[in-house]
BALOBA-1460 file (C-alpha; in Angstrom, 3 decimals):
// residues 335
<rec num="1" residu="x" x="116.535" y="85.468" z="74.316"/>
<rec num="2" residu="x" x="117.551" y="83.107" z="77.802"/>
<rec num="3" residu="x" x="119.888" y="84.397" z="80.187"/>
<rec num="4" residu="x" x="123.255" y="82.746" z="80.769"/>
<rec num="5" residu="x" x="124.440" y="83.345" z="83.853"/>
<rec num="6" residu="x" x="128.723" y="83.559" z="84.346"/>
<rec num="7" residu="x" x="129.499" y="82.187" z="87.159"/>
<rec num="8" residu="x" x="133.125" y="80.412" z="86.891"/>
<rec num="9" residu="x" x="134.571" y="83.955" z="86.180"/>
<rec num="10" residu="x" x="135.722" y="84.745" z="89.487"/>
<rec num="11" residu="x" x="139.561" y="84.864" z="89.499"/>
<rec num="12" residu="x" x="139.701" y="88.676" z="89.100"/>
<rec num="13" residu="x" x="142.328" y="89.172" z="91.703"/>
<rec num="14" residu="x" x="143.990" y="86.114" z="90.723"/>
<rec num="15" residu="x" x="144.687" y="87.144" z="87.090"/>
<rec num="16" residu="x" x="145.253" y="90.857" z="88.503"/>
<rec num="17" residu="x" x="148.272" y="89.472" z="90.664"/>
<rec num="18" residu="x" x="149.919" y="87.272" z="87.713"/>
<rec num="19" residu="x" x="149.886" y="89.800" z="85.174"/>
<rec num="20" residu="x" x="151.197" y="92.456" z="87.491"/>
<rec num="21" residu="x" x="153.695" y="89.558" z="88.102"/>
<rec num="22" residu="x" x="154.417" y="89.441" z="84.224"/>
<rec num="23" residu="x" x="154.863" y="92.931" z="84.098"/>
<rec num="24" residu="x" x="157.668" y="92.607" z="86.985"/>
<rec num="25" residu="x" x="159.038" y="90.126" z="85.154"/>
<rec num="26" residu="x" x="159.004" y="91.961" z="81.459"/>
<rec num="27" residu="x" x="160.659" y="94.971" z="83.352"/>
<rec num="28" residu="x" x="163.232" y="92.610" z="85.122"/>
<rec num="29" residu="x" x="163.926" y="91.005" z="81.811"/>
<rec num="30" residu="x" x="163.881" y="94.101" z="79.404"/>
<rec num="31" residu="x" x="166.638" y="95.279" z="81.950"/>
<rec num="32" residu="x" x="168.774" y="92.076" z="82.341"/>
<rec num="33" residu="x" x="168.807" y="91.737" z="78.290"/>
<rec num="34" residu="x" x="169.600" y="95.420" z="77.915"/>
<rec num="35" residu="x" x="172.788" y="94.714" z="80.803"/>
<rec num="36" residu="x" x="173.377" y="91.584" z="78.905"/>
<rec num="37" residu="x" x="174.181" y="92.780" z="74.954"/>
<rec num="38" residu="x" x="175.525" y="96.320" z="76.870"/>
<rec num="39" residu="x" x="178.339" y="93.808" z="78.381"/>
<rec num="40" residu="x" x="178.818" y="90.778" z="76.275"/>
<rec num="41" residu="x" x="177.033" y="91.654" z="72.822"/>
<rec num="42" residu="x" x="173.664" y="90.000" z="71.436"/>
<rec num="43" residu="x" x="172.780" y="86.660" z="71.574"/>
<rec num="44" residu="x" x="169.426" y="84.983" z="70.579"/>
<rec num="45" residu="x" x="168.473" y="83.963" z="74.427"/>
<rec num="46" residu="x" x="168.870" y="87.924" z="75.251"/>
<rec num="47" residu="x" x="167.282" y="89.057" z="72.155"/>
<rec num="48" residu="x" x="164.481" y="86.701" z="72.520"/>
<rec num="49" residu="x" x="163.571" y="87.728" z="76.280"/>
<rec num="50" residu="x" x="164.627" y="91.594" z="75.153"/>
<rec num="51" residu="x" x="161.691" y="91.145" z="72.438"/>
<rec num="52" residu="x" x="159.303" y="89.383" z="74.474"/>
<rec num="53" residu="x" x="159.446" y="91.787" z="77.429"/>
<rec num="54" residu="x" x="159.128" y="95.048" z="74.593"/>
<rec num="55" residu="x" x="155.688" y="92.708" z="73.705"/>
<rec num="56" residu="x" x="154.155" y="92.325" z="77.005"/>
<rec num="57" residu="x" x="154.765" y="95.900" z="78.038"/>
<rec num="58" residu="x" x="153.276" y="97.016" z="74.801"/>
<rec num="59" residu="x" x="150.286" y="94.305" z="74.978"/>
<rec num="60" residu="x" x="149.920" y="93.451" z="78.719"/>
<rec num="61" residu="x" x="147.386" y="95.946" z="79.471"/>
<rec num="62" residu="x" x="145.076" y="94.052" z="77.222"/>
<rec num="63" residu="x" x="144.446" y="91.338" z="80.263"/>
<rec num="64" residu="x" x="143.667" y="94.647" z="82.396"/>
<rec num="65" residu="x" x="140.244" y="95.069" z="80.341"/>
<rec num="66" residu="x" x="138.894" y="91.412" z="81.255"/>
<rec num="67" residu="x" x="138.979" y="92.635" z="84.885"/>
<rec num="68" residu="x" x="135.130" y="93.637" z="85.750"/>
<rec num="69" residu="x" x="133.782" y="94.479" z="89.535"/>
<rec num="70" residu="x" x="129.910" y="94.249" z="90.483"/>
<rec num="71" residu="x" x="128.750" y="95.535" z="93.992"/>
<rec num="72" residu="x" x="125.683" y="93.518" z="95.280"/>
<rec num="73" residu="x" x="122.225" y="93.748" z="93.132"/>
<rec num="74" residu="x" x="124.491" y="94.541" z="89.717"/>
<rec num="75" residu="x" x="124.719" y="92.584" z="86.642"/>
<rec num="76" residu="x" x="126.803" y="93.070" z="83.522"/>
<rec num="77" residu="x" x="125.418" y="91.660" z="80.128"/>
<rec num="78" residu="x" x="128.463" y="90.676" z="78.092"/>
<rec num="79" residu="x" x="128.810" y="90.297" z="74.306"/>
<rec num="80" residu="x" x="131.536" y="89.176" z="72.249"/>
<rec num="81" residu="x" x="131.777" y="90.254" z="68.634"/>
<rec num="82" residu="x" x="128.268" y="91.032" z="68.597"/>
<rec num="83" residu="x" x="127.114" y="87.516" z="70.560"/>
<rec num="84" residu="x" x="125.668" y="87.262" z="73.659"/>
<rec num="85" residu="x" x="128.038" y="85.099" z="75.823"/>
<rec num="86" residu="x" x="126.346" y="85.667" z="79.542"/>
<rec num="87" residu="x" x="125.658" y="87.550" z="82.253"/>
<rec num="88" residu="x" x="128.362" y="88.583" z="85.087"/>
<rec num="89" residu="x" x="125.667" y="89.147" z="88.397"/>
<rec num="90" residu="x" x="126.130" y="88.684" z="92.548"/>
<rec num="91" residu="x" x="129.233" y="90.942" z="94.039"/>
<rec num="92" residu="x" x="132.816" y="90.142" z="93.191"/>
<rec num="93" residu="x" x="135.825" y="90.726" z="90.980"/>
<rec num="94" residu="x" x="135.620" y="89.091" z="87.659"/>
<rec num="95" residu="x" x="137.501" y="87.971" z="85.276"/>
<rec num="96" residu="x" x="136.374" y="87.331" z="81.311"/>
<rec num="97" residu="x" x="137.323" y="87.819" z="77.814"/>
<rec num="98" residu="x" x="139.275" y="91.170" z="77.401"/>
<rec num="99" residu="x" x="137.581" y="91.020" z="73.944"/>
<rec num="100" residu="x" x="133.997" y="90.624" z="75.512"/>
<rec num="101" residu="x" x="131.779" y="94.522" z="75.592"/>
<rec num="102" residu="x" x="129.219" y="95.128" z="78.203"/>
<rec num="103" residu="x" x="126.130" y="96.391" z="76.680"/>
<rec num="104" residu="x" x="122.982" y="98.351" z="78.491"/>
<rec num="105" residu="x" x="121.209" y="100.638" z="75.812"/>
<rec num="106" residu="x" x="119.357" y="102.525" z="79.015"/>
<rec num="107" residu="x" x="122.429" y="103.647" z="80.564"/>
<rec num="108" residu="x" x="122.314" y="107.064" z="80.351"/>
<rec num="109" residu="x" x="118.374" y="107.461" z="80.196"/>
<rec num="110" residu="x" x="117.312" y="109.322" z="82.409"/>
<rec num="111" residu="x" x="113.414" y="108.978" z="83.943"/>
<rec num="112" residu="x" x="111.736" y="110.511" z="86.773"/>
<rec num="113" residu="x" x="113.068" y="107.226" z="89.061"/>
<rec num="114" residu="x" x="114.775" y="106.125" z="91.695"/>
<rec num="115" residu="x" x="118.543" y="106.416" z="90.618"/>
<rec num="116" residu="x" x="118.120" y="108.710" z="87.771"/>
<rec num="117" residu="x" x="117.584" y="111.684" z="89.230"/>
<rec num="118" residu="x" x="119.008" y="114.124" z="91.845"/>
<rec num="119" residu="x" x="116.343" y="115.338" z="93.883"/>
<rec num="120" residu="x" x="114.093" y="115.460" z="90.955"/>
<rec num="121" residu="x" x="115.620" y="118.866" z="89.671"/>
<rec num="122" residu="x" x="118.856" y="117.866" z="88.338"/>
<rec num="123" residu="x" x="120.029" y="114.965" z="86.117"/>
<rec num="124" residu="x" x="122.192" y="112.439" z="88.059"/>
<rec num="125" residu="x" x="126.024" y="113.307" z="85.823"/>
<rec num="126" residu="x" x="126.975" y="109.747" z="83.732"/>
<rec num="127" residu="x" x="129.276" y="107.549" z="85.475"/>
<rec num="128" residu="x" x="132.127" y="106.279" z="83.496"/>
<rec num="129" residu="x" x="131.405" y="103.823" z="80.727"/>
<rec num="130" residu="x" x="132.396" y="100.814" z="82.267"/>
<rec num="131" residu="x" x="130.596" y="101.490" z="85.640"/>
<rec num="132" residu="x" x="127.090" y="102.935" z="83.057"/>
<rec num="133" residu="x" x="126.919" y="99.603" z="81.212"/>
<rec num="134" residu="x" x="126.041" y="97.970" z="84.731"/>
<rec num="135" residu="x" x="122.337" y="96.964" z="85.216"/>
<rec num="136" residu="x" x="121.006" y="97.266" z="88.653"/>
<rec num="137" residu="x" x="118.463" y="94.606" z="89.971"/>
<rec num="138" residu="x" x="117.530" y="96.490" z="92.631"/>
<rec num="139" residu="x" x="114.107" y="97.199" z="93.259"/>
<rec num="140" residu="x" x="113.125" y="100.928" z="91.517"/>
<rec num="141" residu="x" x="110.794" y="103.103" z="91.654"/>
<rec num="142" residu="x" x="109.070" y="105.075" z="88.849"/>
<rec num="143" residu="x" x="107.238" y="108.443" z="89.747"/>
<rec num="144" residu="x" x="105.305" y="108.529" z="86.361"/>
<rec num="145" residu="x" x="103.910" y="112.219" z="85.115"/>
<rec num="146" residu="x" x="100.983" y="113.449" z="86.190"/>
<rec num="147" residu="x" x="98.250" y="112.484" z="82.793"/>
<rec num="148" residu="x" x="94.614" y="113.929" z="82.357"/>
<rec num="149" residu="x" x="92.575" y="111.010" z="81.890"/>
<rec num="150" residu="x" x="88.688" y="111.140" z="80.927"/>
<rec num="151" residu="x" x="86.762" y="109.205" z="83.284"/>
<rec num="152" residu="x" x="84.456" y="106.360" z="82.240"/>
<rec num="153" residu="x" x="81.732" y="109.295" z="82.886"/>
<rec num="154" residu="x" x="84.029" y="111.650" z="80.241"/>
<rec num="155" residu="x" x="84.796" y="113.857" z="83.300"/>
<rec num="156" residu="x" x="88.591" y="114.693" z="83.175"/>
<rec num="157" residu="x" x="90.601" y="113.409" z="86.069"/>
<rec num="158" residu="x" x="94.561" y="113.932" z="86.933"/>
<rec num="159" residu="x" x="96.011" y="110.939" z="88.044"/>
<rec num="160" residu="x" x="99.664" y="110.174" z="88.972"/>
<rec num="161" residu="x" x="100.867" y="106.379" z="89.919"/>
<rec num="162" residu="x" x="104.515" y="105.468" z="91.494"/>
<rec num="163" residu="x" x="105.597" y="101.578" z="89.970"/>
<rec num="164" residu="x" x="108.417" y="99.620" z="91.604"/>
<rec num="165" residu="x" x="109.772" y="97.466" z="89.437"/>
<rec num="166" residu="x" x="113.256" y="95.506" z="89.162"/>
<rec num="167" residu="x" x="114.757" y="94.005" z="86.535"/>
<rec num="168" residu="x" x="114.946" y="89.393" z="86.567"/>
<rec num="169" residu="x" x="115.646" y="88.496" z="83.006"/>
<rec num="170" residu="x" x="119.093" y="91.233" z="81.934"/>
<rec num="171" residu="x" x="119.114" y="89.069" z="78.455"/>
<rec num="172" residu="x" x="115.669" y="90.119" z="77.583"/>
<rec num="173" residu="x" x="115.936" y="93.196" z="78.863"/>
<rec num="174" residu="x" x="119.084" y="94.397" z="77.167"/>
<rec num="175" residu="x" x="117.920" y="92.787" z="73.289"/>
<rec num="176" residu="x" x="114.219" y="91.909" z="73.131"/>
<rec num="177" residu="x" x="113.493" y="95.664" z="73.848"/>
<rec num="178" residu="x" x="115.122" y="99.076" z="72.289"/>
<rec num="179" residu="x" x="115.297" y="100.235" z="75.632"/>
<rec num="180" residu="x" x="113.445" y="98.900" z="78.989"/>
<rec num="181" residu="x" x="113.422" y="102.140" z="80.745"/>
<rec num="182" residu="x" x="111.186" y="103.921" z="77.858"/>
<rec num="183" residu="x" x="109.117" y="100.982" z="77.445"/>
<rec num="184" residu="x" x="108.119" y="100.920" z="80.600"/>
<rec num="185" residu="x" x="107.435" y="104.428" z="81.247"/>
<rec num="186" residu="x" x="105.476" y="103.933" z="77.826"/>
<rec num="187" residu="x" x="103.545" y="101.088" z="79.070"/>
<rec num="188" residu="x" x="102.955" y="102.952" z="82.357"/>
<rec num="189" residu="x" x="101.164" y="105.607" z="80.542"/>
<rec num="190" residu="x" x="98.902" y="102.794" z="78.328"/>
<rec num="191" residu="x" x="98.565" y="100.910" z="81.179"/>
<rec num="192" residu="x" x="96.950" y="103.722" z="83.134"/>
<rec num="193" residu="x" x="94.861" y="105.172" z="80.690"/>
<rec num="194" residu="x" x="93.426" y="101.492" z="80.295"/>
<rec num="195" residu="x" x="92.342" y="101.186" z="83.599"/>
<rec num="196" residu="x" x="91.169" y="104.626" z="84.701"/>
<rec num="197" residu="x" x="88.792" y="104.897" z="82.069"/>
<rec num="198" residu="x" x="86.864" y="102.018" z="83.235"/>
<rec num="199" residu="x" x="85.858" y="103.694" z="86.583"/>
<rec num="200" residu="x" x="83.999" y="106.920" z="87.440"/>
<rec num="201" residu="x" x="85.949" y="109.304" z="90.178"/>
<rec num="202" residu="x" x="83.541" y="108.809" z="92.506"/>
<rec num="203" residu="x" x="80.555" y="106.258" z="93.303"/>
<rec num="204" residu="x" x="77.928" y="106.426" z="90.434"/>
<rec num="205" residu="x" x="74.688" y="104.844" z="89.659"/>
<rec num="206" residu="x" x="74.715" y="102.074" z="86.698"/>
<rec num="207" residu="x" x="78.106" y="101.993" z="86.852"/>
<rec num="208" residu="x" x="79.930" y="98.035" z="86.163"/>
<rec num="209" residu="x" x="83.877" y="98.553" z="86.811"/>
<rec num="210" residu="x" x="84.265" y="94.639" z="86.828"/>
<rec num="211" residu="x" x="83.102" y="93.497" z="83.598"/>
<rec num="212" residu="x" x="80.411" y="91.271" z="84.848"/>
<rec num="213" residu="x" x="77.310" y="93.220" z="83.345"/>
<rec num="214" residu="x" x="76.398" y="94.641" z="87.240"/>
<rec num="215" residu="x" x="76.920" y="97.845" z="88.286"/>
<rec num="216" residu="x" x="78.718" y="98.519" z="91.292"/>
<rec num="217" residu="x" x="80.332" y="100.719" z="93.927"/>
<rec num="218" residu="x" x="83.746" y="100.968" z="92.114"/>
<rec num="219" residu="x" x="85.575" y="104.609" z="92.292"/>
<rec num="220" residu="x" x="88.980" y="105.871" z="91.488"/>
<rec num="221" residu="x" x="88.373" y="107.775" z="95.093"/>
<rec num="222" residu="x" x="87.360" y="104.793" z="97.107"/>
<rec num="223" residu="x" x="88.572" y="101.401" z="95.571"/>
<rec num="224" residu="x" x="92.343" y="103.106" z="95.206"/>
<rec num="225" residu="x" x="93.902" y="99.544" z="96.218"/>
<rec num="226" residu="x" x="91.762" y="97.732" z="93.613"/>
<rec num="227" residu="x" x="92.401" y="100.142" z="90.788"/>
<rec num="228" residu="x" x="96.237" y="99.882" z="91.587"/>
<rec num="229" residu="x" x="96.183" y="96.456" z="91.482"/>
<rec num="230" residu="x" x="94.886" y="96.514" z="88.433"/>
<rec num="231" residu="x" x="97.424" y="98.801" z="87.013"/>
<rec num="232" residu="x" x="99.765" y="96.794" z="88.503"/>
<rec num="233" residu="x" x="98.566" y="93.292" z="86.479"/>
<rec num="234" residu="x" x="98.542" y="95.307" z="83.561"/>
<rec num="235" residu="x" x="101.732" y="96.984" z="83.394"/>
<rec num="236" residu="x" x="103.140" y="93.209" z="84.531"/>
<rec num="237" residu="x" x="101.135" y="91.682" z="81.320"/>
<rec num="238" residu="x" x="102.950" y="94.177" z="78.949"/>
<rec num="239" residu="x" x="106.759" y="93.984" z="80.153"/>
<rec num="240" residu="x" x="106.667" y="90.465" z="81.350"/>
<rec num="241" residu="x" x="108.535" y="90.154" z="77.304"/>
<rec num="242" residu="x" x="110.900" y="92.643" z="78.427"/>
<rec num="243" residu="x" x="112.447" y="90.729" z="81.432"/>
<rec num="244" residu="x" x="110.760" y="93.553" z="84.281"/>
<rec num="245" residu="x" x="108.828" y="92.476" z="87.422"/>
<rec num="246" residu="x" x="106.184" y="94.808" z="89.180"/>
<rec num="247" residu="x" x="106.984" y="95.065" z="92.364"/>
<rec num="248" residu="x" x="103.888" y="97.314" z="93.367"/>
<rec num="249" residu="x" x="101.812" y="100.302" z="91.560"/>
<rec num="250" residu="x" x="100.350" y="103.024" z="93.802"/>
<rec num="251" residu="x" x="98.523" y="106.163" z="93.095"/>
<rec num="252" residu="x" x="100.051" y="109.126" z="94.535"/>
<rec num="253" residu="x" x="97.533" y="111.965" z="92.888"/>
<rec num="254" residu="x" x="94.051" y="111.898" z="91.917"/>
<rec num="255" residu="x" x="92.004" y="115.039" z="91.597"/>
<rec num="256" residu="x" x="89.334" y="116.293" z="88.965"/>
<rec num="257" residu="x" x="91.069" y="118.652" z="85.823"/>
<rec num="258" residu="x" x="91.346" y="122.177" z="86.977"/>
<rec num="259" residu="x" x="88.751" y="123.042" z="84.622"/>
<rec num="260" residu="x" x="85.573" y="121.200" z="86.107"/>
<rec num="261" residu="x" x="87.189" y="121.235" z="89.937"/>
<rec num="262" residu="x" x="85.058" y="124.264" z="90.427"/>
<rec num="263" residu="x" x="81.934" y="122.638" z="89.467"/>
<rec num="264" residu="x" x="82.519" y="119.407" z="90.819"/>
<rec num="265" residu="x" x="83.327" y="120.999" z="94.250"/>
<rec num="266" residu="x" x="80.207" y="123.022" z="94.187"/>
<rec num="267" residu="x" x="77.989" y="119.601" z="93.365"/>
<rec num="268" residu="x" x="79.503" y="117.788" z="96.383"/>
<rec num="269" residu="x" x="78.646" y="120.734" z="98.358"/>
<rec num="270" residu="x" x="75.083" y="120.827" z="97.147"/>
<rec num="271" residu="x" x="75.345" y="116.701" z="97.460"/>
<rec num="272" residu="x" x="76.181" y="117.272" z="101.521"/>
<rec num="273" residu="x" x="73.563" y="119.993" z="101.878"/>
<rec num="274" residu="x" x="70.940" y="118.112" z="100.446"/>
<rec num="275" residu="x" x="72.206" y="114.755" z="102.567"/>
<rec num="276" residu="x" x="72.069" y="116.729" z="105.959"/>
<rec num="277" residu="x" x="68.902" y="118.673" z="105.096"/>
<rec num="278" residu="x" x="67.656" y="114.929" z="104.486"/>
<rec num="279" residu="x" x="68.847" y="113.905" z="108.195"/>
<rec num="280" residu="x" x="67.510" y="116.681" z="109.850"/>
<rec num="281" residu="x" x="64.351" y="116.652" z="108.332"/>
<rec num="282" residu="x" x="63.989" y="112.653" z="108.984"/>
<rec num="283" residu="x" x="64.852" y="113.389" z="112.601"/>
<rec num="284" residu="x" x="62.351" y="116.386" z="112.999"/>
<rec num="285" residu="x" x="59.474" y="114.250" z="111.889"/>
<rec num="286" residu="x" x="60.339" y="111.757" z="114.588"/>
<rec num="287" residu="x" x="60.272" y="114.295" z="117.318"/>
<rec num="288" residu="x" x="57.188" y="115.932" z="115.680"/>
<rec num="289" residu="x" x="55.324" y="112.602" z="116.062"/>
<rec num="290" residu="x" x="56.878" y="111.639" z="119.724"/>
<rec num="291" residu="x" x="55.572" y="114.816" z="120.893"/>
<rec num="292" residu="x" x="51.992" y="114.388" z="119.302"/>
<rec num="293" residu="x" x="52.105" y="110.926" z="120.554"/>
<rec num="294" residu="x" x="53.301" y="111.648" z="124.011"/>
<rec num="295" residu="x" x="50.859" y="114.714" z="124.341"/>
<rec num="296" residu="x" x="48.102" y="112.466" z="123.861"/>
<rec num="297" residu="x" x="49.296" y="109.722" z="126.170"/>
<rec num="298" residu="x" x="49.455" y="112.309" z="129.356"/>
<rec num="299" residu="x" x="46.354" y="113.654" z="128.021"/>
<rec num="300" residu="x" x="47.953" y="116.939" z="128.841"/>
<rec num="301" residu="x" x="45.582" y="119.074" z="125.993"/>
<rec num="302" residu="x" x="42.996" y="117.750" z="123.359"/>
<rec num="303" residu="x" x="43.816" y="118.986" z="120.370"/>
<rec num="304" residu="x" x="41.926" y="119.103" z="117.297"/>
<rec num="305" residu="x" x="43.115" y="118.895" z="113.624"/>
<rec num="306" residu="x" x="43.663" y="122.237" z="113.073"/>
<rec num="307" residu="x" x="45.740" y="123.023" z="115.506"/>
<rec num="308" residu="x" x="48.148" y="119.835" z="115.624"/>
<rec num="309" residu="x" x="48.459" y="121.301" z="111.771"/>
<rec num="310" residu="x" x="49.711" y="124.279" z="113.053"/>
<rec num="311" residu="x" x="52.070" y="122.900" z="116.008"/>
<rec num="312" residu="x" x="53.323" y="120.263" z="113.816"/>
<rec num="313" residu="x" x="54.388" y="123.339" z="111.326"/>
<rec num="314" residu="x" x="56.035" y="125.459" z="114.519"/>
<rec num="315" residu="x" x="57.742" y="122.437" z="115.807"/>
<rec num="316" residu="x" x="59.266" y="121.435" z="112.242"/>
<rec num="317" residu="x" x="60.165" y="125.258" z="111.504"/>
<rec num="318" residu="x" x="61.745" y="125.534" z="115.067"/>
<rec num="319" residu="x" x="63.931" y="121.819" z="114.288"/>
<rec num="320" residu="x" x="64.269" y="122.440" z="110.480"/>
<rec num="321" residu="x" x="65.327" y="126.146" z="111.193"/>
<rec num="322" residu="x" x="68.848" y="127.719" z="109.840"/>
<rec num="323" residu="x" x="68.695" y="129.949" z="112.735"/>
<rec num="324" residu="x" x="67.344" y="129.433" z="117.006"/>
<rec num="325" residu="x" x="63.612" y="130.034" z="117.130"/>
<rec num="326" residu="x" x="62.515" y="133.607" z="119.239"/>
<rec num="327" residu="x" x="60.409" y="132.296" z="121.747"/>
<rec num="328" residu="x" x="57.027" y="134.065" z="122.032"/>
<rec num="329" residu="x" x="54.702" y="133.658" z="125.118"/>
<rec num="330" residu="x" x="50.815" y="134.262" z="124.665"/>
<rec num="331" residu="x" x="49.122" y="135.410" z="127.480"/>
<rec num="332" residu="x" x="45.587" y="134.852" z="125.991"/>
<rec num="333" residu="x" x="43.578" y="132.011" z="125.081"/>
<rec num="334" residu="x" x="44.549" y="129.299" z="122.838"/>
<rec num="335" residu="x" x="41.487" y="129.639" z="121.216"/>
């Protein structure tokens, strides 16, 4: 389906003016032929205008229905007897076929999105059904549920994305698709579950996230902006046929399943232990071996093996230590 765009239909106030002009002029004449057959009796001139003013009275209000309005970023999609015949879009007061419908099959669908909702607790009441056949082309945003997701390591993730999107093509919008709000909330969902289950939540070993047979450092935690992006191309590959344009896809929750959070928090805490542990120890040895090394240097005390065993043990209990070290002072010998 191509989009027609109407736009030689604006004469809206013009056509508003003459037929409330007609009307004037049907009441005027209905009144002057009444006068007229009251005084001097019937005659075909007053019976003609006394019939044709009774018409347009009866019938004149049929013009009213061609007259459509659009505020900027609206569009009407216009049908006639069941065939497309254009597209009304861009602010102004139309005129068109009285005859023509406006049709919008997601006019009173309501999604979690921008313009569909009243602070996300109560449903937005319909407008009337003139004003809820118009399409808006402004850009709108899409706060998709919240979905449990298993990771490409099977661990189950929660993962929530907001899409703005806008609508470019109303024909293929309105009839190549039931109804473009569902499908893309449907093709959010695929779209998502697609791409999350190629990465791991965090950074893991043996891991390729780009297809090219090496692993890498991909993460749902810390390449956010490329996962996104991805979502974004793929949502934009499926409802490119349905006349929709990603704007942008972000993700606005990510967090492990509340049933392995638990365990997941108590590996990273094990994962930091173990990493600081590592640090300390690394930086004890250092010192262990600039003291050895310096001792010898100033030849302050010869030492044998034995006993650089036993300071190199003090000195990496004292640095290693959870707690300070209790200082002991021997009075004796060394020996």
């Amino acid at each position: 389906m191509k989009e027609i765009c109407l736009t030689r239909h604006k004469g809206g106030m013009p056509m508003l003016l003459l037929t409330l002009l007609l009307y004037a002029g049907a009441v005027a004449g209905v009144i002057w032929a009444a006068v007229q057959e009251d005084s001097a009796g019937a005659t075909p001139l007053t019976t003609a205008v006394l019939a044709a003013g009774i018409l347009w009275l009866c019938l004149g209000w049929i013009l009213l229905c061609g007259l459509k309005v659009l505020k900027p970023q609206e569009a009407l999609v216009l049908t006639l007897f069941g065939k497309y015949v254009g597209t009304l879009k861009g602010e102004g007061f139309y005129f068109v076929n009285p005859f023509c419908s406006a049709v919008n099959p997601a006019a009173k669908t309501r999604l979690n999105q921008s313009g569909d909702v009243d602070g996300g607790k109560n449903a937005v009441k319909a407008e009337a059904d003139s004003a809820g056949k118009k399409i808006s082309l402004k850009i709108m945003t899409l706060n998709n549920n919240r979905q449990k997701i298993n990771d490409c390591l099977g661990n189950p993730v929660e993962i929530g994305i907001a899409v703005m999107w806008r609508v470019v093509d109303t024909a293929k919008a309105v009839f190549d698709v039931d109804n473009y709000k569902e499908y893309l909330s449907l093709q959010c969902d695929s779209a998502l579950r697609d791409i999350v289950r190629i990465y791991p939540y965090d950074v893991a070993p043996n891991v390729d996230t780009t297809g090219d047979g090496i692993a890498d450092e991909g993460s749902l935690r810390g390449s956010s902006e490329v996962v996104a992006s991805r979502i974004k191309d793929k949502i934009q590959e499926k409802v490119a046929q349905a006349g929709l344009e990603i704007i942008e896809a972000r993700i606005t929750y990510l967090a492990y399943a509340p049933e392995i959070a638990a365990v997941m928090l108590q590996r990273q805490q094990a994962s930091a232990i173990i990493d600081a542990r590592k640090m300390i120890v690394d930086g004890a040895v250092g010192m262990v071996e600039m003291a050895l090394e310096r001792l010898s240097e100033k030849q302050v005390v010869e030492l044998d093996e034995e006993r650089k065993a036993a300071m190199v043990s003090n000195l990496l209990v004292v640095l290693c230590g959870n707690r300070d070290a209790q200082p002991v002072v021997n009075s004796g010998s060394l020996y």
